[in-house]
C-alpha positions in Angstrom: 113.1 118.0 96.4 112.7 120.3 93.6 115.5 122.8 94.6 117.8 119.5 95.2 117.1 118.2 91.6 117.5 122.1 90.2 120.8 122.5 91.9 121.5 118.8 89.9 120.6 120.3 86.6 122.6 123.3 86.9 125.9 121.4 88.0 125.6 119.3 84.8 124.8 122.4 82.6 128.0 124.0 83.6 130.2 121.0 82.4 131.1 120.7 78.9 129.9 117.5 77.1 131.6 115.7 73.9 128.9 116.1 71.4 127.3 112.6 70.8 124.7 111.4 67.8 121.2 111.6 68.6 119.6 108.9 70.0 115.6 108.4 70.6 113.7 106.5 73.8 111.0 105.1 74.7 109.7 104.0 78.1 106.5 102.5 79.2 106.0 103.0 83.3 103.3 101.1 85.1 102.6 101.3 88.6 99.9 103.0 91.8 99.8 106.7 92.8 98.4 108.0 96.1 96.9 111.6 96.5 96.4 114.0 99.5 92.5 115.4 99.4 91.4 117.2 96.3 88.6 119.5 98.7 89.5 119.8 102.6 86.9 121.8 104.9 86.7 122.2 108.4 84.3 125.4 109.0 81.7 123.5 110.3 82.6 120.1 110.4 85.5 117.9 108.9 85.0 117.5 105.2 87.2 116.0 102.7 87.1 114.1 99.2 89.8 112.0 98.6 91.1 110.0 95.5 91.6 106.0 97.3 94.8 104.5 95.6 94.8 104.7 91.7 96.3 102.9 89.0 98.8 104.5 86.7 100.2 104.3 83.5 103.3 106.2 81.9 104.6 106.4 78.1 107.2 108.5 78.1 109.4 110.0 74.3 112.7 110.8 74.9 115.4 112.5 72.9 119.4 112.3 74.0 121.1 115.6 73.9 124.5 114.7 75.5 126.2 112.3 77.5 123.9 113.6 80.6 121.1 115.4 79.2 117.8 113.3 78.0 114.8 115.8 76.9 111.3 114.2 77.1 107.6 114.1 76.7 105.3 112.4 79.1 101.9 111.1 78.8 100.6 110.3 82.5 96.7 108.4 82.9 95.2 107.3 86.4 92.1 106.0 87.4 91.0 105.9 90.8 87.3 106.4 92.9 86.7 109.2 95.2 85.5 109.1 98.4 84.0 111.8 101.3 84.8 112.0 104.3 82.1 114.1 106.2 82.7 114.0 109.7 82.8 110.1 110.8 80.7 109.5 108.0 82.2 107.5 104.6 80.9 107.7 101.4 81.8 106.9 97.0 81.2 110.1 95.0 82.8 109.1 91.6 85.0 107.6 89.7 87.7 110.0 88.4 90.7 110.0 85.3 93.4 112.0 85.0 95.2 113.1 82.0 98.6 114.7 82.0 101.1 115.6 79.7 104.5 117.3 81.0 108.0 118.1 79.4 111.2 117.2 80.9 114.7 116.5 81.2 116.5 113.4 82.7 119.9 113.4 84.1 122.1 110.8 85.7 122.9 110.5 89.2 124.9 108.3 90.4 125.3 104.6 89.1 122.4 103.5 87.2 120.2 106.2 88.6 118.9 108.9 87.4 116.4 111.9 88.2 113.9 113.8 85.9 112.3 117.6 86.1 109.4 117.9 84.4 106.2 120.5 84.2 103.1 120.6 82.4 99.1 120.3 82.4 96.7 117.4 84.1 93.2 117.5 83.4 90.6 115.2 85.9 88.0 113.8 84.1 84.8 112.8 86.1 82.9 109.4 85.3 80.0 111.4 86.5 79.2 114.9 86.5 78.4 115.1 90.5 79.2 116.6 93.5 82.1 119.0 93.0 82.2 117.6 89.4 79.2 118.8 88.8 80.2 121.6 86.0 82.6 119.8 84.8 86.2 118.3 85.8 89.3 120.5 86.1 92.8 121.6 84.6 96.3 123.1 86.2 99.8 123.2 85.9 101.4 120.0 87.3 105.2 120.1 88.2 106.9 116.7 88.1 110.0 114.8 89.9 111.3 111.2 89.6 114.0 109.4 90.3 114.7 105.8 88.8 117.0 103.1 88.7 117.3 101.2 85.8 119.1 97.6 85.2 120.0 97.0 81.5 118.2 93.8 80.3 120.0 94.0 76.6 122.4 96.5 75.2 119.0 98.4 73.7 116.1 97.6 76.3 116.1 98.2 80.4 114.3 97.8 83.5 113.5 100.6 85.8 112.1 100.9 88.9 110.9 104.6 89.7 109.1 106.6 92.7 107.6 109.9 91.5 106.4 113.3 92.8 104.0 115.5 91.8 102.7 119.1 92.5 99.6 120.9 91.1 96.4 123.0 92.9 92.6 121.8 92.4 89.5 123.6 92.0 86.2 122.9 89.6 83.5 125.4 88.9 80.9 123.5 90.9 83.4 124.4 93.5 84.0 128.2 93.0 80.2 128.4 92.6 80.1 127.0 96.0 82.0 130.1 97.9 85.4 127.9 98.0 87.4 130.9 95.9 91.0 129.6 97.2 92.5 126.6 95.3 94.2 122.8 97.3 97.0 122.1 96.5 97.4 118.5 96.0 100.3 116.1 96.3 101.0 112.9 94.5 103.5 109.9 95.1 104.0 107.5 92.6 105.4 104.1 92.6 106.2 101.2 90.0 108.3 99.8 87.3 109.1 100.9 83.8 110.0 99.2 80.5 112.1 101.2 78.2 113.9 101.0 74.8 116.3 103.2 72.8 117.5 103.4 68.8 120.7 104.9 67.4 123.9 105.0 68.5 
């Protein structure tokens, strides 16, 4: 999905653009993300935590360099509780937050789509320090894809509807403490609407 949205990028990079006058966004996405397992063991028995389905909450900056090109900044929140999954056994661990913030750039696709490229930082935040939280949460580099459609309400404000993507690894000190050295790499899908608004011309 990445390379596919790359290719996108560089297509539109290669065309020359009629310069246009700034113009400044802002977009306000809500919606529900869904994670793969943050810790995944099988040496023994089947172990796994896993975040259950969390709510999320976008505000996104943006900043129109061209016709096609939209650079942005991203401030990303979910909340969801975790849960392990030790052999047919099921029990909560803790609630956890994450915090991410990621720079971009938005181009159009076809229509009123469009797709984004972003990468940046996420930080979990334990409600508790427990379990693999015990030292303390955790922070990595997060890569980010969306694609949206959007459906202009007024000349200035729009409604999207967007599914994202994202891409980073997972370990806590409690964690390497523990013998797990390696990293998980966890994947994220996101789904809901968005709210957005622009100024200037």
């Amino acid at each position: 999905m990445f390379r596919t949205l790359g290719v996108v990028l560089l297509a539109h990079c290669l065309v020359p653009v009629p310069a246009l006058a700034a113009q400044l966004s802002a977009r306000l996405h809500l919606g529900a993300v869904a994670s793969t397992s943050l810790v995944r063991d099988s040496v023994l028995r089947p172990l796994a935590v896993e975040p259950e389905l969390a709510l999320a909450a976008t505000a996104a900056v943006g900043w129109r360099l061209s016709s096609r090109f939209v650079a942005d900044g991203e401030l990303g929140l979910t909340r969801a509780d975790l849960v392990v999954r030790d052999g047919s056994t099921e029990r909560p661990l803790t609630a956890v937050t994450t915090l991410s913030l990621t720079a971009g750039v938005t181009v159009p696709l076809v229509a009123r789509a469009t797709a984004r490229l972003g990468i940046g930082g996420i930080r979990y935040f334990p409600a508790d320090d427990t379990g693999i939280f015990a030292q303390g949460g955790s922070t990595s580099v997060v890569g980010s894809a969306a694609v949206a459609y959007r459906w202009p309400l007024s000349p200035r404000l729009e409604l999207g509807a967007e599914v994202r993507y994202d891409l980073h690894t997972f370990s806590t000190a409690e964690l390497q403490a523990r013998g797990f050295d390696g990293t998980q790499t966890v994947h994220r899908i996101g789904f809901g609407i968005s709210v957005g608004h622009r100024w200037g011309e």
